[in-house]
C-alpha positions as CSV (number, residue, x, y, z in Angstrom):
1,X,-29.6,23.8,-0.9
2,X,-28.5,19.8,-0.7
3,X,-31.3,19.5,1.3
4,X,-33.8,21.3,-1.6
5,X,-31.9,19.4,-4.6
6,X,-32.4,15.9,-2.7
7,X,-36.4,16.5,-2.9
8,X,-35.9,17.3,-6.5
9,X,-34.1,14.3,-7.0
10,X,-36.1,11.9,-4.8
11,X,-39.5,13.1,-7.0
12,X,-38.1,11.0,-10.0
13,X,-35.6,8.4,-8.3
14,X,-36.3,6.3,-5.2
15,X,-34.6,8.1,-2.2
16,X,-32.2,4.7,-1.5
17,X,-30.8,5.8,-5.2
18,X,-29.5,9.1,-3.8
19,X,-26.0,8.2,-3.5
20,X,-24.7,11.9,-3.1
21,X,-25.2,15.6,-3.9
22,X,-22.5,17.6,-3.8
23,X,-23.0,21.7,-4.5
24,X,-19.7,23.5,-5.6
25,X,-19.1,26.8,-7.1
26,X,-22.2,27.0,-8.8
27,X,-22.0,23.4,-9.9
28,X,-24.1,20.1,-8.8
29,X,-22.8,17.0,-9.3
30,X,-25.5,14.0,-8.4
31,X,-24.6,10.6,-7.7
32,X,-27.3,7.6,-8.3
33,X,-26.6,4.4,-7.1
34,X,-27.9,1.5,-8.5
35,X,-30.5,3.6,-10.7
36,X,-32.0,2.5,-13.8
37,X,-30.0,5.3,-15.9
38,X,-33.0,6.7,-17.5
39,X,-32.7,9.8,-20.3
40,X,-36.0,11.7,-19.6
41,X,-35.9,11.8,-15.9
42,X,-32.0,12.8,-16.1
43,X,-33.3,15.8,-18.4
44,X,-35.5,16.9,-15.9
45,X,-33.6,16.8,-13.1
46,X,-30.6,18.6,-14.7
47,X,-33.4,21.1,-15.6
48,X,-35.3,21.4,-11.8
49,X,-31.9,21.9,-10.5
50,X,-30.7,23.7,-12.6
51,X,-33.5,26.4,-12.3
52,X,-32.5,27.3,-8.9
53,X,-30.9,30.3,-7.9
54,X,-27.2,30.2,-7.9
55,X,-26.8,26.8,-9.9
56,X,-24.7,27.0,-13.2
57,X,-24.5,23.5,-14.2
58,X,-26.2,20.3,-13.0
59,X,-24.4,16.7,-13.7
60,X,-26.5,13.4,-12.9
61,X,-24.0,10.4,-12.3
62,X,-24.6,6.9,-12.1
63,X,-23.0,4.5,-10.4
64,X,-23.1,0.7,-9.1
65,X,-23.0,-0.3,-5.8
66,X,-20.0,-2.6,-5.3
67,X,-21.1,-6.5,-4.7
68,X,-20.9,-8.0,-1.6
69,X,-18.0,-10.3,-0.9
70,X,-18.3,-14.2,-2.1
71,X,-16.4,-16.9,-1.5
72,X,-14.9,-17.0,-5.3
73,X,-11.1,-17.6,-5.4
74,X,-9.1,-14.5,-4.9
75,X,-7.8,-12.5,-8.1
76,X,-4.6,-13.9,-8.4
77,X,-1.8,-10.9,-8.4
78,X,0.8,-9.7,-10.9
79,X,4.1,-10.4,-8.8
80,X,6.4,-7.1,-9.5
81,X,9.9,-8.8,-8.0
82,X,11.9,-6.2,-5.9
83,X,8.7,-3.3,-6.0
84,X,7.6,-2.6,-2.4
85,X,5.0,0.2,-3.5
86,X,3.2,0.9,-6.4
87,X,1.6,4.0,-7.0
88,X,-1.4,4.4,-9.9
89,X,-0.9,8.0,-11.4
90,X,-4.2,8.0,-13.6
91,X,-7.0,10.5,-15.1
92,X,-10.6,10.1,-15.9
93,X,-10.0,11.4,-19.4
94,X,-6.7,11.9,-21.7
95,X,-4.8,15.2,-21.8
96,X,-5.1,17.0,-18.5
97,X,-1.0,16.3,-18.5
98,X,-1.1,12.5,-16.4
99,X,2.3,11.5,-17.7
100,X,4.0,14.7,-16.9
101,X,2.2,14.8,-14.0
102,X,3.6,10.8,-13.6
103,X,7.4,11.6,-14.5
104,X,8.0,14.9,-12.3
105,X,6.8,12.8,-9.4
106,X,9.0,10.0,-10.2
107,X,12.1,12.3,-9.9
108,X,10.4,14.0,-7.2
109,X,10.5,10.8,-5.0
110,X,13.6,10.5,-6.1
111,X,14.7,13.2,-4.4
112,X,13.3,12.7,-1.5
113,X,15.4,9.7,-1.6
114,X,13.4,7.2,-2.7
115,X,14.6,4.3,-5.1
116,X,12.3,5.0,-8.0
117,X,11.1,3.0,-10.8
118,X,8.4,4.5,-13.6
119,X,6.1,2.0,-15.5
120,X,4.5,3.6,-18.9
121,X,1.3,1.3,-18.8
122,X,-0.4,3.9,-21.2
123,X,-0.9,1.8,-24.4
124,X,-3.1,4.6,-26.1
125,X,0.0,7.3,-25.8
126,X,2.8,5.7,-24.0
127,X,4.9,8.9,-23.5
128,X,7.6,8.0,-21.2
129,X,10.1,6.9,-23.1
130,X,10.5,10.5,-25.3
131,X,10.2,12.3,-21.8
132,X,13.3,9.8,-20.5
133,X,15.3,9.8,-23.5
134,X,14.6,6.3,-24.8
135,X,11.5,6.2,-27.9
136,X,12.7,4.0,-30.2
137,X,15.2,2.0,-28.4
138,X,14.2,-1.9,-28.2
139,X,14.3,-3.4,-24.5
140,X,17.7,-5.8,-23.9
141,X,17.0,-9.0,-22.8
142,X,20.5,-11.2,-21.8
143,X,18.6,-14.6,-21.6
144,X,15.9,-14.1,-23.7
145,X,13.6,-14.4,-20.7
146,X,13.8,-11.0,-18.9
147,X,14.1,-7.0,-19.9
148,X,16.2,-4.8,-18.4
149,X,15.1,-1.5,-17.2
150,X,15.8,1.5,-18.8
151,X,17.9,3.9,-16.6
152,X,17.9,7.7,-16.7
153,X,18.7,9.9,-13.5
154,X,18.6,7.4,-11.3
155,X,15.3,6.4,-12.3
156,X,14.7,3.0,-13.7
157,X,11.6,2.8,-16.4
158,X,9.9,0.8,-18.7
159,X,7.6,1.4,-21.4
160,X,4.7,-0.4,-23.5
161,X,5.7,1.7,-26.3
162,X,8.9,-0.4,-26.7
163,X,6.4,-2.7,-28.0
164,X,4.6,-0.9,-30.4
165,X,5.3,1.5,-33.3
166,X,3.5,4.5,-31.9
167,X,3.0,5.7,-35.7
168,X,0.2,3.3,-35.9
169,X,-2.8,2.9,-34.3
170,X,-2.8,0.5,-31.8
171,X,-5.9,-2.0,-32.2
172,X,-5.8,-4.6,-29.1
173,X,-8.2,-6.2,-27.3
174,X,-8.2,-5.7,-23.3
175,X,-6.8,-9.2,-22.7
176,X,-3.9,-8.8,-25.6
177,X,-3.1,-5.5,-24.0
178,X,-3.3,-6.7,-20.4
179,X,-1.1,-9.8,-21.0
180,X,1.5,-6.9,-22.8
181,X,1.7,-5.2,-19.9
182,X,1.7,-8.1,-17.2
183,X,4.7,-9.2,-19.1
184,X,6.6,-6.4,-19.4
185,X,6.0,-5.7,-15.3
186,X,6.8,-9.1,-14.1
187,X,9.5,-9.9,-16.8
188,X,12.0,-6.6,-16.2
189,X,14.7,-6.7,-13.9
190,X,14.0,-4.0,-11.5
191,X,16.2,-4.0,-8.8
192,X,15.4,-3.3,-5.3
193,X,12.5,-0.6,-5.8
194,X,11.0,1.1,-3.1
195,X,8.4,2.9,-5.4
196,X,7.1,2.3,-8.5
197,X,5.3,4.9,-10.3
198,X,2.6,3.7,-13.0
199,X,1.6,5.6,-15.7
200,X,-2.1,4.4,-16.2
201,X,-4.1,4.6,-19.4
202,X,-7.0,7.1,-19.5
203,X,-10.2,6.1,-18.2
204,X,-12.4,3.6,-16.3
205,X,-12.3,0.9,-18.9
206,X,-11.6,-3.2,-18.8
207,X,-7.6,-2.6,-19.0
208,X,-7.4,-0.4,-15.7
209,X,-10.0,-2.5,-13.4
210,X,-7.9,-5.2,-14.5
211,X,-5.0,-3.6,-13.6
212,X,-6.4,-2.1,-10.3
213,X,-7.1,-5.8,-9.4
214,X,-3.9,-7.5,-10.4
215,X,-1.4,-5.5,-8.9
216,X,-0.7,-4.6,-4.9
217,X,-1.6,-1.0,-5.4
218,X,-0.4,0.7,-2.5
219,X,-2.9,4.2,-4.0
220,X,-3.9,6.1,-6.6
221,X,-3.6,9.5,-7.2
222,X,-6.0,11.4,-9.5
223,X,-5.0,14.1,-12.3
224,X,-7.6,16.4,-13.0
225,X,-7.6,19.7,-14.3
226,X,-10.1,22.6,-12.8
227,X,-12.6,22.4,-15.9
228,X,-15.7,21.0,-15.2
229,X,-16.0,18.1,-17.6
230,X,-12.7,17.2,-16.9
231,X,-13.6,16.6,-13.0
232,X,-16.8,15.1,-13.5
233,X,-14.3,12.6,-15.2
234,X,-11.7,12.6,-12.1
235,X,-14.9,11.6,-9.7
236,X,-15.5,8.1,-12.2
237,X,-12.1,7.7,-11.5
238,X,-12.0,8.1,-8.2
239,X,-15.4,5.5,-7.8
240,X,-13.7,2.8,-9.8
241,X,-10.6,2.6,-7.6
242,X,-13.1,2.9,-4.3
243,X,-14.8,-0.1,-6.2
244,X,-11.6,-2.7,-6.4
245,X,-10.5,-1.4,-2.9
246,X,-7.5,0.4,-4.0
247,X,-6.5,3.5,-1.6
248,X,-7.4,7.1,-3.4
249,X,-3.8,8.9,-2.2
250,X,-5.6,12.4,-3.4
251,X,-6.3,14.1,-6.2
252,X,-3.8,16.8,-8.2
253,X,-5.3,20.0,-9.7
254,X,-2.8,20.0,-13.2
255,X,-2.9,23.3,-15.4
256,X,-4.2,25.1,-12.0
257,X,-3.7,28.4,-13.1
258,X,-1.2,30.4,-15.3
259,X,0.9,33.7,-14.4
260,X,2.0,35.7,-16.5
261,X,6.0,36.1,-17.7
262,X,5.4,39.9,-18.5
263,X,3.3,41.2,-16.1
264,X,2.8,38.7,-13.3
265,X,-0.5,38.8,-12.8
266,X,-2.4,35.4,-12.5
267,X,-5.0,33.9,-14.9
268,X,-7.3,31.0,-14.2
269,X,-7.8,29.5,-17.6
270,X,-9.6,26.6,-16.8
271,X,-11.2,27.2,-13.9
272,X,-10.3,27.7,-9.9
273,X,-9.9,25.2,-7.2
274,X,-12.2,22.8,-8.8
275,X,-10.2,19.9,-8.2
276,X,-9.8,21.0,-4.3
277,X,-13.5,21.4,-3.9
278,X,-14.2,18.2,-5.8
279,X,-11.6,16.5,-3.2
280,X,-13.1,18.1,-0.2
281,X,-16.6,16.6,-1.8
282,X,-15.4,13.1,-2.1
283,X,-13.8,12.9,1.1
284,X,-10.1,12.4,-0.4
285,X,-7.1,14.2,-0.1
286,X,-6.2,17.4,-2.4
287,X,-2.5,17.1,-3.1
288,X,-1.9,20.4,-4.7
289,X,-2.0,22.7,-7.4
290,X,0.7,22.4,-10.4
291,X,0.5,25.5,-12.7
292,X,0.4,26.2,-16.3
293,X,3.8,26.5,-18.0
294,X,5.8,26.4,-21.3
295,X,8.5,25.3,-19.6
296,X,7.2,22.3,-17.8
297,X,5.4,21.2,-21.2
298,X,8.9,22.0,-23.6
299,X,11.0,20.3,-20.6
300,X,8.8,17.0,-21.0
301,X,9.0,17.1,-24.6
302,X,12.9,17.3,-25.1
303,X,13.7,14.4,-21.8
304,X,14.4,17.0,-19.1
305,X,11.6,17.2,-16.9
306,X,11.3,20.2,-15.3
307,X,12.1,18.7,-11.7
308,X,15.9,17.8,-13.5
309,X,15.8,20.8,-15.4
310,X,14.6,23.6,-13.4
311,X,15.3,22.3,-9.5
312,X,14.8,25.7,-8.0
313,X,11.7,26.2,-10.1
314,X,8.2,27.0,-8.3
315,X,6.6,24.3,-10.4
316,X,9.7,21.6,-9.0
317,X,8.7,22.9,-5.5
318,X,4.8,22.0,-6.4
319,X,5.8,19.0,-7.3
320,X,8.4,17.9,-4.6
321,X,5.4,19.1,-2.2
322,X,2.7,16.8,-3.5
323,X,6.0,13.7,-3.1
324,X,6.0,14.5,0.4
325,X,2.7,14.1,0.7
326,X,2.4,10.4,-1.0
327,X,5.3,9.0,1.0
328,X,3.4,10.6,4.2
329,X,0.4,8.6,3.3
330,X,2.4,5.6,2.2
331,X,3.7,5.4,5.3
């Protein structure tokens, strides 16, 4: 079928634009590289496609080639003092559950005995400090030069909702909000680190690539949850780190599925295995499934994550399996 969608495709767009098709469950996602994005041809592609047999949904994608390397000055870096990894937990869109997904990890690596910090870089919801027992409470500095990390279960954190009143809406420009969070990074006291977990903002926009580019990112893993709009959104993501040359660690499949309390039996709400397929269609890793459950969400909202709260859990065990995983590949 690849093969039959490409000569569909290749009848409105030059063949060298064909990035990728990938065919999924009934789904078609297109990639066009370095097309002139163009609203009538897109329409008639989605429709062509979607005509054939066995096709549910078509989605056209375009993307930019990255440039070829110049002799410009390198990028200078954000220097994290004590950090010796730094992991990018981030989404494509906001609320498929990234800074749960970000703090259960964090006390996952933990456990796996790993000297864990957690950065809240999320200016649009920073969440971390009501899941770590801290909203509200102003950062110390002793010299008036440096923070002091937060510490909570061993974990050491730091949010940029210290600096803002999250009852307002925050109105900054990318280079006010960037310059927030290269100070709070480079001006807290973290201690001897060997991973720092960072909870990234939502999206592809100028605060993330800036981000992606400043800091020695050791990865990035990708929440997603199975629905398709939200993965179409987890394969931008995906293409932006490949575009600042920032590892993709794999993707995790959040809200996977939900079982159950009375009966057992399983229900795929949002989908099934549509983050695996998407990763096996990118070429990245698939990290694992984390399911759907009151407890994980009321565990976040009251400072117990559920790794603390519930350590012989299934969901803990999902998530101490996908920790295993990262310090595999960051090794």
């Amino acid at each position: 079928m690849e093969t039959q969608i490409r000569d569909i495709v290749a009848r409105y767009f030059n063949p060298s634009e064909i990035e990728n098709v990938g065919v999924f469950n009934g789904r078609v996602i297109i990639t066009l590289q370095n097309a002139a994005e163009d609203a009538a041809k897109t329409k008639a592609v989605e429709a062509e496609v979607g005509a054939l047999e066995g096709v549910s949904k078509v989605s056209v994608i375009y993307t930019v080639a990255k440039a070829a390397p110049t002799l410009r000055p390198e990028i200078e870096k954000w220097q994290v003092r004590g950090v010796k990894k730094i992991i990018a937990v981030a989404s494509g869109k906001g609320g498929v559950g990234k800074s749960t997904t970000s703090v259960n990890l964090a006390f996952a690596l933990s456990k796996l005995g790993q000297k864990v910090a957690l950065f809240d870089a999320d200016i649009y919801g920073p969440s971390i400090p009501t899941m770590l027992g801290f909203e509200g409470v102003a950062p110390i500095s002793y010299d008036g030069k440096t923070f002091e990390a937060f510490e909570f279960k061993g974990i050491k954190s730091m949010s940029i909702g210290t600096l803002v009143d999250r009852s307002q809406p925050l109105i900054w420009r990318g280079s006010k909000a960037c310059g927030a969070i290269e100070q709070l990074l480079t001006d807290t006291n973290w201690g001897e680190i060997d991973v720092m977990v960072v909870d990234m903002p939502p999206g592809t926009g100028d605060i993330q690539i800036t981000m992606s580019q400043r800091l020695n990112m050791a990865g990035a893993v990708i929440v997603s949850t199975p629905q398709d709009n939200a993965l179409i959104d987890a394969v931008t993501g995906v293409n932006m780190f490949k575009r600042v040359d920032v590892p993709i660690l794999g993707i995790v499949e959040n809200m996977s599925y939900y079982v159950c309390p009375h009966c057992g039996s399983r229900a795929d709400i949002f989908g099934h295995e549509g983050a695996q397929t998407t990763a096996a269609e990118l070429g990245v890793p698939f990290l694992g499934e984390i399911p759907l459950h009151i407890d994980i969400r009321a565990n976040a909202d009251a400072g117990t994550p559920i790794v603390l709260a519930e350590p012989d859990s299934p969901y803990t065990k999902a998530y101490m399996e996908i920790a295993a995983k990262l310090l595999d590949s960051l090794k």
